[in-house]
C-alpha positions as CSV (number, residue, x, y, z in Angstrom):
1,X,-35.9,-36.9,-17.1
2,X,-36.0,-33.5,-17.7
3,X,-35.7,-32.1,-14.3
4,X,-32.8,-34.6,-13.8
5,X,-30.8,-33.6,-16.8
6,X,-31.4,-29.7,-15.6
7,X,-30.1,-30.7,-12.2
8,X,-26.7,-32.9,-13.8
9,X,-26.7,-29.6,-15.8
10,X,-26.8,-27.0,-13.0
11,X,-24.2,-29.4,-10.6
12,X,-21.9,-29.6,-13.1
13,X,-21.6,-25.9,-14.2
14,X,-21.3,-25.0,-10.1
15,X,-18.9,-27.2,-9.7
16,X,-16.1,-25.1,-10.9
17,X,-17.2,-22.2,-9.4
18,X,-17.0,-24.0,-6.2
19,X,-14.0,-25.1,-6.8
20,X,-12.3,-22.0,-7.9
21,X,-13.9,-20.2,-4.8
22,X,-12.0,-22.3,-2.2
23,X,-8.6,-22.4,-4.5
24,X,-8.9,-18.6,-4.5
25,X,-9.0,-18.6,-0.5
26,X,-6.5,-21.1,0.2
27,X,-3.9,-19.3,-2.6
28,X,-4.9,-15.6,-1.1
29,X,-4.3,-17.0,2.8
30,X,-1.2,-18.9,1.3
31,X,-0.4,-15.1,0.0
32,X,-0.5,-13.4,2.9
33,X,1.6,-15.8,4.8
34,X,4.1,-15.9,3.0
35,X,5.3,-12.8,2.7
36,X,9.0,-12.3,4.4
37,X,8.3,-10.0,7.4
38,X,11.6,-8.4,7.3
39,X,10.8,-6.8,3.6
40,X,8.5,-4.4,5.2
41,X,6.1,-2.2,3.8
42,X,6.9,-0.5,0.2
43,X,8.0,2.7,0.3
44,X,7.3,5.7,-2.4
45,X,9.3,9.1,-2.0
46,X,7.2,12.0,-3.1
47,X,9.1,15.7,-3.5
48,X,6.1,18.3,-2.8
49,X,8.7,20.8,-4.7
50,X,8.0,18.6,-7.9
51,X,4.1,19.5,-7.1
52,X,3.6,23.4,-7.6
53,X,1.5,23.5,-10.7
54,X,-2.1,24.4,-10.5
55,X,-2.5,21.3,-12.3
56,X,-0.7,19.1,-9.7
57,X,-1.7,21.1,-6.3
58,X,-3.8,18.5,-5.8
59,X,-1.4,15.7,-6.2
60,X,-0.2,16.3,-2.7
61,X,-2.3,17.0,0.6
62,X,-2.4,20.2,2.2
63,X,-1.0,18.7,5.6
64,X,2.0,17.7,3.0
65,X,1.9,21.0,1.0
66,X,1.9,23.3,3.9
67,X,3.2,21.3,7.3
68,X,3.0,22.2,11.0
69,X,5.2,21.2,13.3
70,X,3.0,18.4,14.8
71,X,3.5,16.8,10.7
72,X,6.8,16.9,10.8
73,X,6.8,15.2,14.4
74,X,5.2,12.6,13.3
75,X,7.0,11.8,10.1
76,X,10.2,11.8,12.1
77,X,8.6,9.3,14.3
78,X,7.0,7.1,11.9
79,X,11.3,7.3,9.9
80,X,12.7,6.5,13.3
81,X,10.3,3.5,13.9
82,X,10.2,1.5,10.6
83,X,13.5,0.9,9.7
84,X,12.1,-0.1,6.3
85,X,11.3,3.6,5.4
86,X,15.0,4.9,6.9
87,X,17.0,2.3,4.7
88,X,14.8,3.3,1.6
89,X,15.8,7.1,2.3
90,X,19.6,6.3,3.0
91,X,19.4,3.9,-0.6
92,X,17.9,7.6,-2.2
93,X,20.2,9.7,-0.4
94,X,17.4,11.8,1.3
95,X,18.3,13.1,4.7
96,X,15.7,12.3,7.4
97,X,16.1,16.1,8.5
98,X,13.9,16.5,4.6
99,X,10.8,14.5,5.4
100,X,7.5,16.2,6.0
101,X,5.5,13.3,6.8
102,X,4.7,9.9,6.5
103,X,1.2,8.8,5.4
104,X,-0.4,5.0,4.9
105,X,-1.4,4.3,1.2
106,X,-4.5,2.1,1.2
107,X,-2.1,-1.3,0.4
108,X,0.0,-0.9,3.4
109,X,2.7,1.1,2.0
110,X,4.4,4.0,2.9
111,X,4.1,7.0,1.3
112,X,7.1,9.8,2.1
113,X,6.9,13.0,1.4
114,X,9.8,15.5,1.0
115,X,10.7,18.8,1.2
């Protein structure tokens, strides 16, 4: 009787967890699907001129801080192909002749940085 009521026990407290494993997949997939694809990736403007303290240098990359020509390429590119970034910069009122470069954040946004 003893084993029994431990196993009733043990079923009955995994149950939930169970159960909240496979709501938690099905809402995260739901999530992800329906997100409107013309929204776009978010988009945060950062001014390196804002970042000159030797308490911020570190804020902003040195590819950012001090960019080559191949940097500035590429952010051009990157403004040119998402037009989620180029309305974002027209709704700030940044010309796209300012950007440095464009970099990836680790959610899927854009980070832009500006001169």
């Amino acid at each position: 009787m003893k084993k029994f009521l431990a196993l009733v026990l043990a079923a009955a407290l995994m149950a939930p967890v169970g159960a909240g494993l496979a709501t938690g997949t099905a809402y995260a997939q739901k999530a992800r699907t329906s997100r409107d694809a013309s929204t776009g990736p978010r988009v945060t403007v950062i001014y390196v001129r804002d970042y000159v303290g030797p308490d911020e240098i570190d804020d902003v990359p040195r590819t950012y801080r001090f960019p080559s020509a191949q940097t500035r390429a590429k952010g051009q590119a990157e403004i040119r192909n998402v037009p989620n970034i180029r309305a974002a910069l027209q709704k700030r009122g940044i010309p796209a002749y300012r950007v440095i470069g464009v970099q990836t954040a680790f959610n899927g946004g854009k980070i832009v940085y500006v001169e």
